[in-house]
C-alpha positions in Angstrom: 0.0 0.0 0.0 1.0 3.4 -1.1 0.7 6.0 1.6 -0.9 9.4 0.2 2.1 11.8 1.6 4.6 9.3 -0.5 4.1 11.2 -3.6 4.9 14.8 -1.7 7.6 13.9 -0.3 9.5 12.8 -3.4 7.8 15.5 -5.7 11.1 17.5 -5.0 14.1 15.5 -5.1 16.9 16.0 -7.1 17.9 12.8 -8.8 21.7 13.2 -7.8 23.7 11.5 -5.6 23.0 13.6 -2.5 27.1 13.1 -1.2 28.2 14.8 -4.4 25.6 17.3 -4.9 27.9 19.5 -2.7 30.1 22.7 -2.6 33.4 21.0 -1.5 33.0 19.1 -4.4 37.0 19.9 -6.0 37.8 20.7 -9.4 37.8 17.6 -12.0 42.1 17.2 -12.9 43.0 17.1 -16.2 42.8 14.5 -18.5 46.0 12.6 -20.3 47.2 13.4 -23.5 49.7 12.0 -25.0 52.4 8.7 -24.2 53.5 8.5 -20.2 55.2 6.3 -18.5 54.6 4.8 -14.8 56.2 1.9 -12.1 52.4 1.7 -11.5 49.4 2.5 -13.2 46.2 2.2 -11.4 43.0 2.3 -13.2 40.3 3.7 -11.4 39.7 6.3 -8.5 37.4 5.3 -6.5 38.2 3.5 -2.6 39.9 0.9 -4.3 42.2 2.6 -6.7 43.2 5.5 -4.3 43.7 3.3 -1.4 46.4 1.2 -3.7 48.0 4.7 -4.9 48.2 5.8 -1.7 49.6 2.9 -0.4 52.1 2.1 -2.9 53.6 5.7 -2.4 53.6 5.0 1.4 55.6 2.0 1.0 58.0 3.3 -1.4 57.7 7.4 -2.1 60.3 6.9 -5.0 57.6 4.7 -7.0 56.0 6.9 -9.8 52.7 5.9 -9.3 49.9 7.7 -12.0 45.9 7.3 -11.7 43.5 7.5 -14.3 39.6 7.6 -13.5 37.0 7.6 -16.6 35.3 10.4 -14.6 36.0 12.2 -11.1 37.7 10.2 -8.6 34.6 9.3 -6.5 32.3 9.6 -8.5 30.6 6.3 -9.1 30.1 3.7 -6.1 32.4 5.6 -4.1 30.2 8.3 -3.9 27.4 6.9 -3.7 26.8 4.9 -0.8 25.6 4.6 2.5 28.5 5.3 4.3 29.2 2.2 6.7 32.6 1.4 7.1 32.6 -1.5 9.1 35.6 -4.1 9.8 34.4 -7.2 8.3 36.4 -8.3 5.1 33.5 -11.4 4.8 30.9 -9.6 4.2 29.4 -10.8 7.9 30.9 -13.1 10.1 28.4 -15.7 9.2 29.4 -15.5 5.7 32.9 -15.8 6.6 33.0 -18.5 9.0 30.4 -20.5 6.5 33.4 -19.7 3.5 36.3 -19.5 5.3 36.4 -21.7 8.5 39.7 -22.6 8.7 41.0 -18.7 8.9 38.0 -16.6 10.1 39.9 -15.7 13.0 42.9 -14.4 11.4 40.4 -12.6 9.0 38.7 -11.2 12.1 41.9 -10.1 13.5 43.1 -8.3 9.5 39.1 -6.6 9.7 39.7 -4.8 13.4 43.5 -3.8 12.1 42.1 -2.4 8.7 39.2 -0.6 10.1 41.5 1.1 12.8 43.8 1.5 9.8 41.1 3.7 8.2 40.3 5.7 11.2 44.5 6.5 11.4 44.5 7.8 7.9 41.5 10.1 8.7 43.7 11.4 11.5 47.0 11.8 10.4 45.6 13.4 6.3 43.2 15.8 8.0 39.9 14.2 6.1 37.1 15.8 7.5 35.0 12.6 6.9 32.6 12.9 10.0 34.2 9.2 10.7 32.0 8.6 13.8 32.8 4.6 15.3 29.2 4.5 16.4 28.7 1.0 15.6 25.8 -0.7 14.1 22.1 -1.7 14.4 20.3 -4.6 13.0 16.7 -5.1 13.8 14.1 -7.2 13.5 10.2 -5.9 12.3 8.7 -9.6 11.8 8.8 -12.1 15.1 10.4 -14.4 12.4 13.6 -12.9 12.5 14.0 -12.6 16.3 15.6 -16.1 16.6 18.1 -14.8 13.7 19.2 -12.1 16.0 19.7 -14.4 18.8 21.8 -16.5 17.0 23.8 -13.8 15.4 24.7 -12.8 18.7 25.9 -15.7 19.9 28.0 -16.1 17.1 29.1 -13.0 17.6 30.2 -13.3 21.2 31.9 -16.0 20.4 34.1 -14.4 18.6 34.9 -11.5 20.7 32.3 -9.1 19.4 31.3 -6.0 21.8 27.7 -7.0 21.1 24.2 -6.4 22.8 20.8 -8.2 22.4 18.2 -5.5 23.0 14.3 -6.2 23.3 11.6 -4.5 21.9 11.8 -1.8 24.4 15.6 -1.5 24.5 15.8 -1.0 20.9 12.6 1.2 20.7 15.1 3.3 23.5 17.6 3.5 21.0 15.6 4.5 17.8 11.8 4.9 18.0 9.9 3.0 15.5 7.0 0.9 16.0 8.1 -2.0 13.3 10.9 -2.7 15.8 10.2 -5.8 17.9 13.9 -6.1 18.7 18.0 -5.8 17.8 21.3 -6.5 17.8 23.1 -3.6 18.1 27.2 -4.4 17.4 29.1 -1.6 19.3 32.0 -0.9 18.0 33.2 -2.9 14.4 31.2 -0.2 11.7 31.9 3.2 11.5 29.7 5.6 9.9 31.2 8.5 7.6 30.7 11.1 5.0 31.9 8.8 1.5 32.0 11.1 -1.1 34.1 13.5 1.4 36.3 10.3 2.4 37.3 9.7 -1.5 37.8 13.7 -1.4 40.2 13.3 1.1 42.0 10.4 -0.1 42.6 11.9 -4.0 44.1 15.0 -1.7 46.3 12.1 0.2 47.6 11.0 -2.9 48.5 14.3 -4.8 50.2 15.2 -1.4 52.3 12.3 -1.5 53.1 12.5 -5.1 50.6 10.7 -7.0 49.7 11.8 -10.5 46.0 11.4 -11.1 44.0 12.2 -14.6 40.6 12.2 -14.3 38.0 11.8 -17.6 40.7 9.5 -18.7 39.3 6.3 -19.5 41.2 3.5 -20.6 40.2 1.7 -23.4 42.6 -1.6 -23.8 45.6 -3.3 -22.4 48.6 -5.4 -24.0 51.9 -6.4 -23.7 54.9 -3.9 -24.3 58.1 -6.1 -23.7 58.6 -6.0 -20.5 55.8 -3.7 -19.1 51.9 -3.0 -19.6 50.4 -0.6 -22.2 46.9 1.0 -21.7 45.9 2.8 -24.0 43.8 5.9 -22.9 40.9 8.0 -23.9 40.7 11.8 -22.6 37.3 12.4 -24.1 35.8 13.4 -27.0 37.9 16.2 -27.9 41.4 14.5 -26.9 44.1 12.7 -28.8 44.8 9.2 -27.9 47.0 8.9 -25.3 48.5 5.5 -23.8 50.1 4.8 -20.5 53.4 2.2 -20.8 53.6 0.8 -16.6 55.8 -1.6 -15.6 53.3 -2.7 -12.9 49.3 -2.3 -13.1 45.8 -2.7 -10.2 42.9 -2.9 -12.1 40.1 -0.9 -9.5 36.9 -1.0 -12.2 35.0 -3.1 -9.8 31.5 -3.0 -11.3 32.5 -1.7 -14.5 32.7 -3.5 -17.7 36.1 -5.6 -16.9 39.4 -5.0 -19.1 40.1 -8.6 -18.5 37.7 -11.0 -19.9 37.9 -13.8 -16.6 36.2 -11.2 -14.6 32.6 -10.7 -16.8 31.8 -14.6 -15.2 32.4 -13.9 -11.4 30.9 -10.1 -11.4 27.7 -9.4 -11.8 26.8 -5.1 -11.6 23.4 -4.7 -9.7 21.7 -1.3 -8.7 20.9 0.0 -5.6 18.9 3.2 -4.7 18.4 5.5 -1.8 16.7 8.5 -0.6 18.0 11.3 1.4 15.6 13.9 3.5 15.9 17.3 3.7 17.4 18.2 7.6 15.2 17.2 10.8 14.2 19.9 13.3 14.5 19.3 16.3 11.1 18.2 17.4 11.5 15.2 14.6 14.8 14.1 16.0 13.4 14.2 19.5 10.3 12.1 17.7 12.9 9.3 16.6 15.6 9.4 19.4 18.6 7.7 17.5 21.2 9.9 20.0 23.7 7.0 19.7 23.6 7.7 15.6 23.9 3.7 14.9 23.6 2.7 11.0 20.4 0.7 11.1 19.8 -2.2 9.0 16.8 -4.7 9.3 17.1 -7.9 8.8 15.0 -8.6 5.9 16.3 -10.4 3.2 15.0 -7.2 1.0 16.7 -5.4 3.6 16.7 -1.9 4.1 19.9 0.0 5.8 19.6 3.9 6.8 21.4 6.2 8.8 21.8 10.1 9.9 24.0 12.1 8.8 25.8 15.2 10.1 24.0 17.8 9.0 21.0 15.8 10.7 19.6 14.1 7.7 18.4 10.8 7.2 19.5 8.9 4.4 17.3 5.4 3.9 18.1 2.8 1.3 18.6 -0.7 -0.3 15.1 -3.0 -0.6 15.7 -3.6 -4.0 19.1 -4.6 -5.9 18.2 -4.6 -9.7 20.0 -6.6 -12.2 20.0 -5.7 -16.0 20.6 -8.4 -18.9 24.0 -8.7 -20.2 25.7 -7.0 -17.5 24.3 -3.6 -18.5 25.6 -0.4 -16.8 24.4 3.0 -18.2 23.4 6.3 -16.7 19.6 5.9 -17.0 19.6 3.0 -14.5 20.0 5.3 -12.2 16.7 6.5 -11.4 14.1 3.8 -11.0 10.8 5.3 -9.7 8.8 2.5 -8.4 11.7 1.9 -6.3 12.0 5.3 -5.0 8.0 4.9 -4.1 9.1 2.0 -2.3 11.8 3.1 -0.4 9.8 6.2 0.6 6.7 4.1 1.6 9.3 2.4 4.2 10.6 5.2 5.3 7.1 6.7 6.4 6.3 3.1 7.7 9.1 3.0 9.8 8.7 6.5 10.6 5.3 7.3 10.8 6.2 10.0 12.9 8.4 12.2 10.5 5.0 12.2 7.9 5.6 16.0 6.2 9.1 15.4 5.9 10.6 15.8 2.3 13.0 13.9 0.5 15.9 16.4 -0.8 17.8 13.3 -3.6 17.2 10.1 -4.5 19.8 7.8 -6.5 21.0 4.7 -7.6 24.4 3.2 -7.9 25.9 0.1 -8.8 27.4 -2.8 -6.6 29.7 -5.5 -7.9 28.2 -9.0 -6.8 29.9 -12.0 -6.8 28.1 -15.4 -5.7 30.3 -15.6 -2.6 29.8 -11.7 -1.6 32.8 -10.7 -0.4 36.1 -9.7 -2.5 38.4 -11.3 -4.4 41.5 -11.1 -5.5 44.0 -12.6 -8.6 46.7 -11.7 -11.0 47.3 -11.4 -14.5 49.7 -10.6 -17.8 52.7 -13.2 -15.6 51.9 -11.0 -12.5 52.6 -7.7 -14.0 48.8 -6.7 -13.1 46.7 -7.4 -10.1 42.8 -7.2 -9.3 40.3 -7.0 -6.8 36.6 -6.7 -7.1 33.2 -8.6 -5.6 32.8 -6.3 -2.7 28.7 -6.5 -3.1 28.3 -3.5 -0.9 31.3 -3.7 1.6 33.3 -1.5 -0.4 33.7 1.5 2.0 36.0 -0.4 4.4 37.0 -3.7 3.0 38.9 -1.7 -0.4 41.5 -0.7 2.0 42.4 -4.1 2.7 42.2 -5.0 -1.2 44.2 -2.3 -1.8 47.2 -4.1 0.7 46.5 -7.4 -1.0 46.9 -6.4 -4.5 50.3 -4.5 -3.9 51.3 -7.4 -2.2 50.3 -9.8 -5.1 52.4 -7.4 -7.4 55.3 -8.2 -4.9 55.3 -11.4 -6.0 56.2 -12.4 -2.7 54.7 -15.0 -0.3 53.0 -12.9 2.1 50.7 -13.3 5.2 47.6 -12.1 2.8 48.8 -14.0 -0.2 48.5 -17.2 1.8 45.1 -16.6 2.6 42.6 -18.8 1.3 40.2 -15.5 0.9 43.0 -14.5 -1.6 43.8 -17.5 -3.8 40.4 -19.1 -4.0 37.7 -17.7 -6.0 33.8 -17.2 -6.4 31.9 -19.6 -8.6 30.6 -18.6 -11.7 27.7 -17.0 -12.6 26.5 -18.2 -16.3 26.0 -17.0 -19.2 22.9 -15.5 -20.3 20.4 -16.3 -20.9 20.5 -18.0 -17.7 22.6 -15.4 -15.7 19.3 -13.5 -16.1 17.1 -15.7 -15.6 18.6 -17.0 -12.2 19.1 -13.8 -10.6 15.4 -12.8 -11.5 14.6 -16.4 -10.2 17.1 -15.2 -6.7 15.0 -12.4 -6.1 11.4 -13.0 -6.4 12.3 -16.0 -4.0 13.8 -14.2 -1.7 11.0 -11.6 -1.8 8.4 -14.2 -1.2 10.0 -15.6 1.8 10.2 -12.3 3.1 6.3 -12.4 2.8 6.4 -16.3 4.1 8.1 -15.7 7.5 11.6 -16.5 5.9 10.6 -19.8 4.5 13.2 -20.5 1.9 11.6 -22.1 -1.3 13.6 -25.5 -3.1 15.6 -22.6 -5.6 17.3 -20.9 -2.4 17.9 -24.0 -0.7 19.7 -25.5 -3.6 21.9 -22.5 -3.8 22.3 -22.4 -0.3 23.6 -25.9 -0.9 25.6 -25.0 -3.4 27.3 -21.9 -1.8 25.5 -19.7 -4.6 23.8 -16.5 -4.1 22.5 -13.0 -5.1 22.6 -10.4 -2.5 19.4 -7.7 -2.0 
C-alpha cells in the first residue's frame, strides 16, 4: 500500500547522488594526452584505486605511481553509498565463518586492524570525513527474525564481538519505530562517515604524496609492451589518444565493464537506490531518538539499511538490488521510480512520525556482486597486473584491505595475505545469459516471497544455499 504523503515527499528530489551534490566538491584534474610512463598504473579512482596509490607511495615514495579515473575520482560507487565502514572483510561473520572456517579468525583479526587503519588515515591526512565509530544496528520488524538475532549474537560473542541483544523496548530506547520488535546492536566494528568526502580526502592524500592522477581519462585496452603494460587511454571526446606504458598495473573498475575478460563470469553489476531527507528539526529528531547515531539495518532479506547524517539528515536505502541483462551499466539506471516509491513508503512506515518530511535526492548506484559476496582477488599478464573486485556492498571499508593485497600480489612475494585462502580461492561462476538472467530474477522473487512467508526458503534458495551460490538484495 501506497501511503498518500509518499508522492509529496519525493515531488522535490533532485535525482543526484546527494554526497556529491555539494560545494566542497574539487575541481575535475586534467585528462591525459599523449604517451606516459609509470612503475604503476592504477585504473580507477574510487576507494579501491586511491587506497592502492596511496599505499604504494607510502611503502615506497620513489615509485612513480599515475591514476587515471574515466570520470572524477569518487564519483561512481564511491560516492554513492551509505557510508558504513565496518571491519568485516566477509561480508558478515556468518558468511565468513560459513566460507572461510579454517582462517575466520585471522580474518577477524586483518578486519579490526584495517578498520583502525582507516580511522589513522583520517587522523593523520586531516579528512574531514565525519568518521564517527558508532557501531551498528540490526533489527528485526517480523517475530520471524528474532531467533536470527539471537543467533547472530551468539555467534558473535563467540568471537569477541562488543555486542548487545536489545528487546523491543531497549531497541525502541535507542531509535523509536513501531516496526521494531527487537535488535542487535554491534558496538563498535562499523563506523559511519561522510563517502563522497572520504574519497575527497584520499585523491588529496595522494596528490600530497606524489601521485599523478587524470581524471576523464578512460582506458580503453591493455597489452603487452616487452617487459611492461600498455593501456591505452581515452581523454574524451575532444582529446588525442593517449597510452600509459607501466611496468606494474591494479585494475580498480569493480562493477564496471572488466578490461580482463575472466572477470565478466564472477561479477555481476546490480543497482541500488536510496533516498536522502531534507534536515530534521528538532522536534522530529526528538520524535525518533537515534542519540547513539547507529547505522540501522533490518534484517530482511529485502533489507533496508539507513542512517543520519551530520547535518541531521536521514539517508534510507537498499530493498531492492536490480539486475539488467547482459551486465548492463548505463546512466539511466540510475533513477528507478517504483523503487524510490518503495523506499519512501518504508521510510514513512518505519517512521510514521516524521510524515511532512521531504525527501531532498534520490539515486541509484551500482554494486559489484559476486556469488560468494565478499572480495576477491588474482593476478594477471605473468603477475605484472593485479585485481580485486566482488565487494557486493562492503566497499567503503573492505577496499583498503584489497588495496594491501593487491600490492602485495604485485610483490610477487609469499605474504601473510597472499597465503590466505580468501586471496587465492575464487567465487563460482555466474552463467551466461540467458540464464545469468534468468537466475538472478529467479534469486530475487524468491527471496521476496520468503520475506512475505516468515523466511521460508523455497527449493531454488535452498539449492543455492547448498551449493554456496547466491544473489545479494
Amino acid at each position: 500500500m501506497i501511503l498518500p504523503h509518499t508522492g509529496r515527499a519525493l515531488a522535490e528530489a533532485a535525482p543526484v547522488p546527494y554526497w556529491l551534490d555539494r560545494p566542497e566538491r574539487p575541481d575535475p584534474l586534467p585528462p591525459l594526452h599523449g604517451t606516459h610512463t609509470a612503475d604503476l598504473l592504477v585504473v580507477g579512482g574510487g576507494y579501491s584505486g586511491l587506497w592502492t596509490a596511496l599505499l604504494a607511495k607510502r611503502d615506497d615514495p620513489a615509485r612513480d605511481v599515475l591514476l587515471v579515473e574515466a570520470g572524477t575520482c569518487g564519483w561512481a560507487a564511491s560516492g554513492r553509498n551509505g557510508g558504513f565502514c565496518a571491519a568485516s572483510l566477509t561480508h558478515g561473520l556468518a558468511n565468513g565463518v560459513d566460507r572461510f572456517p579454517g582462517e575466520i579468525d585471522e580474518l577477524e583479526r586483518l578486519g579490526r586492524e584495517n578498520l583502525t587503519a582507516i580511522a589513522a588515515t583520517v587522523e593523520a591526512y586531516g579528512i574531514d570525513c565525519e568518521f564517527e565509530r558508532t557501531g551498528e544496528l540490526a533489527v528485526a520488524v517480523e517475530p520471524y527474525q528474532l531467533p536470527g538475532l539471537a543467533k547472530e549474537t551468539e555467534l558473535a560473542r563467540r568471537y569477541g564481538h562488543d555486542v548487545r541483544l536489545l528487546d523491543r523496548d531497549e531497541v525502541r530506547a535507542e531509535v523509536n519505530s513501531p516496526t521494531y520488535l527487537g535488535g542487535l546492536w554491534d558496538a563498535d566494528r562499523v563506523a559511519m562517515l561522510d563517502p563522497a568526502k572520504l574519497a575527497w580526502g584520499l585523491r588529496r592524500a595522494c596528490l600530497d604524496e606524489g601521485v599523478r592522477i587524470h581524471e576523464h581519462t578512460r582506458v580503453t585496452g591493455l597489452r603487452r609492451d616487452g617487459a611492461a603494460l600498455r593501456a591505452a587511454t581515452a581523454g574524451g571526446p575532444d582529446a588525442a589518444p593517449g597510452a600509459v606504458r607501466a611496468r606494474q598495473v591494479v585494475l580498480a573498475t569493480n562493477a564496471f565493464p572488466p578490461l580482463l575478460r575472466r572477470l565478466r563470469a564472477w561479477l555481476v553489476p546490480v543497482y541500488d537506490y536510496a533516498l536522502m531527507t531534507e534536515p530534521l528539526t528538532p522536534a522530529q529528531r526528538d520524535a525518533i531518538g537515534w542519540r547513539n547515531r547507529q547505522g540501522l539495518a533490518d534484517t530482511g532479506n529485502q533489507f533496508h539499511y539507513y542512517r543520519i547524517t551530520g547535518d541531521q539528515r536521514i539517508l534510507f536505502g537498499g530493498y531492492d538490488a536490480v539486475y539488467h541483462y547482459g551486465n548492463r551499466v548505463a546512466p539511466e539506471l540510475e533513477q528507478r521510480p517504483a523503487t524510490f516509491t518503495a523506499l519512501a513508503d518504508h521510510f514513512f512506515t518505519t517512521f510514521p512520525q516524521l510524515e511532512g518530511v521531504r525527501f531532498s535526492h534520490r539515486w541509484g548506484g551500482v554494486i559489484d556482486t559476486c556469488t560468494r559476496f565478499c572480495p576477491f582477488f588474482g593476478t594477471a599478464y605473468d603477475g605484472r597486473l593485479a585485481y580485486a573486485a566482488g565487494y557486493t556492498g562492503l566497499g567503503v571499508g573492505a577496499t583498503r584491505f584489497g588495496a594491501r593485497v593487491m600490492l602485495d600480489l604485485l610483490s610477487g612475494d609469499k605474504t601473510p595475505l597472499t597465503r590466505l585462502d580468501l586471496v587465492r580461492s575464487t567465487p563460482l561462476p555466474f552463467p551466461p545469459e540467458p540464464v545469468r538472467a534468468a537466475g538472478i530474477n529467479l534469486t530475487r522473487w524468491s527471496l521476496a516471497r520468503a520475506d512475505a512467508r516468515e523466511g521460508r526458503r523455497n527449493v531454488w534458495l535452498r539449492t543455492l544455499d547448498r551449493l554456496g551460490l547466491g544473489f545479494d538484495s
